[in-house]
C-alpha positions in Angstrom: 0.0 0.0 0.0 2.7 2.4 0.4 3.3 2.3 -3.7 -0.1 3.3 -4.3 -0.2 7.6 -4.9 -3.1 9.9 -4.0 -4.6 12.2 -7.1 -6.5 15.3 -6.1 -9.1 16.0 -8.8 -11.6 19.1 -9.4 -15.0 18.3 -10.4 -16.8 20.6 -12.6 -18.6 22.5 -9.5 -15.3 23.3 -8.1 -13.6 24.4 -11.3 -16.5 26.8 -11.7 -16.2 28.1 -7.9 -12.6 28.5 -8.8 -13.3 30.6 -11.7 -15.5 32.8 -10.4 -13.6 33.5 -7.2 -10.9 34.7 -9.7 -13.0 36.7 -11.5 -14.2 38.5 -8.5 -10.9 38.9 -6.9 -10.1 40.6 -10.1 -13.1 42.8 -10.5 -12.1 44.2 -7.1 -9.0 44.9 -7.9 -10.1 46.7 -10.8 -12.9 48.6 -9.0 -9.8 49.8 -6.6 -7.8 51.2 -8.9 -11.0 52.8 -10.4 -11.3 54.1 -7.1 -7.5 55.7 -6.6 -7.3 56.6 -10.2 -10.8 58.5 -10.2 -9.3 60.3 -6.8 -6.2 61.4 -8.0 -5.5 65.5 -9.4 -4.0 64.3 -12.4 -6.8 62.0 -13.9 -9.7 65.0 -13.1 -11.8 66.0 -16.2 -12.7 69.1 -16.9 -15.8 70.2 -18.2 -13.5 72.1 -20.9 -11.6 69.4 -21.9 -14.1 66.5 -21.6 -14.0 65.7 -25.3 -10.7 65.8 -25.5 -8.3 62.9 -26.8 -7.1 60.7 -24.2 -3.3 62.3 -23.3 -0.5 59.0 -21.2 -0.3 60.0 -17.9 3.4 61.1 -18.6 2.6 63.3 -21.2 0.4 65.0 -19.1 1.2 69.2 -18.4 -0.4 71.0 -15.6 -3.6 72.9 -16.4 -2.9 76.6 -16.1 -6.0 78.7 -15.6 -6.4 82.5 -16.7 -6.6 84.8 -13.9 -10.4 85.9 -14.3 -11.6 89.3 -12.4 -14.1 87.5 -9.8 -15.1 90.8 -8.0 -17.2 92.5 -10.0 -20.4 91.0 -11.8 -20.9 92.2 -15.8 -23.2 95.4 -16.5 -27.1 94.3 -16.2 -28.5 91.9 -18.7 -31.4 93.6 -20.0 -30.7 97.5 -20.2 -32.8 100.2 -22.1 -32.2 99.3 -25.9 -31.5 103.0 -26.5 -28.9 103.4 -24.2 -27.1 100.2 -25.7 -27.5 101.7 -29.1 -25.8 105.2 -27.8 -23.0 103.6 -26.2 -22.3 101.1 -29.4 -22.3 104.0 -31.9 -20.7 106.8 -29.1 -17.6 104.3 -29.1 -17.1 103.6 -32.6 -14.6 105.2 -34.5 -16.2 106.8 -37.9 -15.8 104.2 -40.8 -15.8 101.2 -39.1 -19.1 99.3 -37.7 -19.8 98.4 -33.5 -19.5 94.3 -34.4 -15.7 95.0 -36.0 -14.3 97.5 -33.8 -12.7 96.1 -30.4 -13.6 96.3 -26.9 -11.1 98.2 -24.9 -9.9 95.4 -21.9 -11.7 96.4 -17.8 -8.6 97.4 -15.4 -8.7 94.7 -12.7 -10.8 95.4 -9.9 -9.0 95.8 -6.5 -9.6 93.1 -4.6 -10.4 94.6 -1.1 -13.6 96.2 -2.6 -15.9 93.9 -3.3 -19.3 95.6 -4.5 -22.3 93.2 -4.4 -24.0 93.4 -7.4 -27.5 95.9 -7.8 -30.5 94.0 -7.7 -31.4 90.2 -8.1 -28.7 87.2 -9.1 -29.1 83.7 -9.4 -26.4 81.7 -8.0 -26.2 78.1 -9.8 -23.4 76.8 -7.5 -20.9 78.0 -4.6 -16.9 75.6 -5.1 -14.4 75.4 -2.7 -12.1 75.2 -5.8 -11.0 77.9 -8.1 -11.0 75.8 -11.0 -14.3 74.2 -10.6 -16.1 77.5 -10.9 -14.1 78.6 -14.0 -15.3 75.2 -15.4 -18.5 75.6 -14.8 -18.6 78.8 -15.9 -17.2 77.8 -19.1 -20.0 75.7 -19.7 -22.6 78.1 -18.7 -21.1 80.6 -21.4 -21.1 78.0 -23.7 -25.2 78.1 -23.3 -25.0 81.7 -23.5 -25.9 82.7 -19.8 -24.5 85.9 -18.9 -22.4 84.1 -16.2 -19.9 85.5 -13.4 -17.6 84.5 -10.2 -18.0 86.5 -7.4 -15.5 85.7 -4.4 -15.9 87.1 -1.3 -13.0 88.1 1.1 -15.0 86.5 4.4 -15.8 83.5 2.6 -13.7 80.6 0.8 -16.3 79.7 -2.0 -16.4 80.9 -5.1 -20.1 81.1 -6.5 -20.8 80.9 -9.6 -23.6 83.4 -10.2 -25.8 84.6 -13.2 -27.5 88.0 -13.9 -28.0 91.1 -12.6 -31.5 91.1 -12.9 -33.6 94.4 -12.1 -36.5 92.7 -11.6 -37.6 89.4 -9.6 -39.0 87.9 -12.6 -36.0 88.2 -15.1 -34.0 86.2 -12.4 -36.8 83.6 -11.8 -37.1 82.8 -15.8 -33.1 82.5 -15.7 -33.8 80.2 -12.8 -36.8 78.1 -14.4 -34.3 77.8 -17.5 -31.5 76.5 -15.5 -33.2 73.8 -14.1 -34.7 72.8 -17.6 -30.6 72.1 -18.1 -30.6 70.6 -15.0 -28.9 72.7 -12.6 -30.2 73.1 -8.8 -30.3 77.5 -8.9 -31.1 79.7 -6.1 -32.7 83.4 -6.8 -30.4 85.7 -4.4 -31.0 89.5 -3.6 
């Protein structure tokens, strides 16, 4: 009896077990480094470059964002026709046409006075990051919202904000229309 050998053998139930313990242990590996990979800076998507071709990890450059005036909001969407029309043809130079000729570039505003703007706003989201609101406002100006940043001093969000609006009603159809494209807006005075 001490000639005779053992054989272990794997019926068909086991060989499946065995399979598809291997293919879970590998789908949790895989939702893991999902995981990490989702979580780290370099693999974030922006809204600006979602479309974009993949780019290898070393290939990869820093993002560098234009420094954007946050402070102050742009002039009121819906001012007195006449008054857009004077302005247009006061700044244009004789011969040439309001569409061709270019707008001069806004001084900075200085950062320790922040003016809230007149009337009614409405605020689509308020970021901790910088680069998220830019983002978003990117998108926003893509749907042709007139779309700002305004940044507090006392606060460390950056909200991304829509309007002015003189009147309630403006704000509240910019509101109702944002939320059409599926954004969660708030009407602020």
């Amino acid at each position: 009896m001490s000639g005779e050998r053992n054989e272990a053998t794997l019926g068909i139930g086991r060989l499946l077990g065995l399979f598809f313990g291997v293919v879970i242990l590998c789908a949790l590996f895989f939702v893991a480094g999902y995981k990490l990979g989702k979580a780290s800076p370099s693999a974030a998507v922006t809204a600006s470059n979602a479309g974009a071709e993949p780019v290898s990890p070393t290939a990869a450059k820093p993002e560098t964002f234009p420094t954007v005036p946050t402070t102050t909001p742009p002039a009121p969407v819906n001012p007195p026709a006449a008054s857009a029309a004077a302005s247009a043809s006061a700044s244009t130079p004789p011969g040439r046409t309001a569409a061709h000729s270019p707008a001069p570039a806004p001084a900075p505003p200085d950062a320790s006075r922040i003016t809230a703007p007149a009337g009614f706003t409405v605020q689509v989201a308020a970021v901790t990051k910088q680069q998220d609101a830019e983002a978003l406002a990117d998108a926003l100006r893509k749907k042709q919202y007139p779309v700002f940043i305004a940044k507090v001093p006392t606060d460390t969000l950056f909200h991304v904000q829509i309007g002015p609006f003189q009147d309630v009603k403006d704000a509240d159809n910019f509101r109702n229309r944002l939320i059409k494209d599926g954004y969660n807006p708030i009407v602020k005075k």
